[in-house]
N, C-alpha and C positions, 0 to 999 in steps of 0.2 A: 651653298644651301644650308650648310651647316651653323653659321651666322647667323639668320633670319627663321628657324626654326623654332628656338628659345623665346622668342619675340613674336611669333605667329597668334599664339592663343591669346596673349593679352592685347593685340592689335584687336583681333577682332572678337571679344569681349567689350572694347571702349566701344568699339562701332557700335555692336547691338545696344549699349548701356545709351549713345546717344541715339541712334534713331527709335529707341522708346519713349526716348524725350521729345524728339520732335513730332512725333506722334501724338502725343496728350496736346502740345502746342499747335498743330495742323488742325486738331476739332476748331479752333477761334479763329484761324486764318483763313477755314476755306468752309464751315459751318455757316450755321444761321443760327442769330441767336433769338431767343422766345424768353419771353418772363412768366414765370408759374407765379402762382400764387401758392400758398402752401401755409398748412396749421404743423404745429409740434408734435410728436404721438402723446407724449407725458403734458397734460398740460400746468402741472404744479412745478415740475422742474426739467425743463427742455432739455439738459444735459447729462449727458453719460461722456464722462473724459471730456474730450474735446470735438464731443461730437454732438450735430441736433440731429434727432430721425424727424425726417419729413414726410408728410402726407399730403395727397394733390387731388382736392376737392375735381379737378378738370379732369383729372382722369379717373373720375367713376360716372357708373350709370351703363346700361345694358346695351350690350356690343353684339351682334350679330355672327358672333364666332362661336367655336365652343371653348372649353378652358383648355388652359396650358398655355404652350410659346405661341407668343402674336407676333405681330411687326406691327408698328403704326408710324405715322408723320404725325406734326401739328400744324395747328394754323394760327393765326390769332384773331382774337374774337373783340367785339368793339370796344368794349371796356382793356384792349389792348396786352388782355393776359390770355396765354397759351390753352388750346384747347386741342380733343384728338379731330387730325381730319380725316384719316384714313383708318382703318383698320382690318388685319387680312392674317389668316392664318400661313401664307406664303410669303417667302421673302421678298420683299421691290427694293427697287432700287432708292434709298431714302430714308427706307425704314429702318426702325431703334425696336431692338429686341426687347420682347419684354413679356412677362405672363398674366394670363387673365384665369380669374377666380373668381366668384362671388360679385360678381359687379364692379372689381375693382381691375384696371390694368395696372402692373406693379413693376417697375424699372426699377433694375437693382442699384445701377448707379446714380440715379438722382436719388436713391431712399435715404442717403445719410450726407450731411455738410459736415468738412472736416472747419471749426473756427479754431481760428489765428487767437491768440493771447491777447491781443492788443484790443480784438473785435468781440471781446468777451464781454466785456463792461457795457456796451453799446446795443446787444441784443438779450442781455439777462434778465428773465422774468417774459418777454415777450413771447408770444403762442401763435402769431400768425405773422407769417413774413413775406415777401417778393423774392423770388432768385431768378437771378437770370444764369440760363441756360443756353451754351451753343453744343447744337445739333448738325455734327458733321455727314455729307452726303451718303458716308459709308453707314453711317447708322452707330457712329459713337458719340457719346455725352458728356460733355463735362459742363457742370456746375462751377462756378467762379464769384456770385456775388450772392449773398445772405442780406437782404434788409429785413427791419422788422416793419410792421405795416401798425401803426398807433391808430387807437379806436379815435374815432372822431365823435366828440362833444357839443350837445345841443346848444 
């Protein structure tokens, strides 16, 4: 016993360190994923660090709840971007936490995309972009793709 003692806490330290891991990777394995459409908050300079803050034109508009923690699902809408389909002051099963105020539902984890160094160059200057989003059943969110969405020309 004396052996395996020493050895006990950082066995299971690795454990916890991976199944936090495979948890972020279980939202895309066993999720659904939805494409938001989304503007910048800044729209002269998208960036703080290496981050964009995102705004989601789909989720505003007057919700039949009162403010504070919601829960809602999505669905997708014909133009094949994400919109709310549920919304419920109670927990379901599905549902993504999230707070309603002012006509806006606000998910903390979709509000901000961490970009890559490399995908800097590629969305700089741009103010409206697509993410796709998977939405696992337990009601966690992870964001994985930033495009930017180019104005289209008469």
């Amino acid at each position: 016993m004396k052996r395996i003692t020493p050895w006990l806490v950082p066995i299971v330290q690795v454990l916890i360190a991976i199944g936090f891991i495979l948890l972020v990777y279980a939202v895309s394995w066993f999720g659904q994923s939805y494409t938001f459409k989304a503007t910048s908050y800044e729209p002269y300079d998208p960036f703080f660090g290496d981050y964009v803050y995102l705004e989601f034109d789909s989720l505003q508009g007057r919700q039949d709840v009162d403010s504070g923690t919601v829960y809602v699902s999505f669905k997708t809408d014909e133009a094949g971007f994400a919109t709310i389909d549920r919304v419920s002051s109670r927990p379901f099963f599905g549902g993504t936490r999230a707070e309603y105020f002012d006509r806006q539902v606000f998910i903390t984890d979709m509000s901000s995309y961490r970009v890559a160094e490399d995908e800097k160059a590629v969305i700089e200057g741009a103010k409206t972009f697509e993410v796709e989003v998977d939405v696992a059943p337990w009601g966690m969110v992870r964001a994985h793709d930033l495009r930017p969405i180019t104005a289209e020309t008469e």
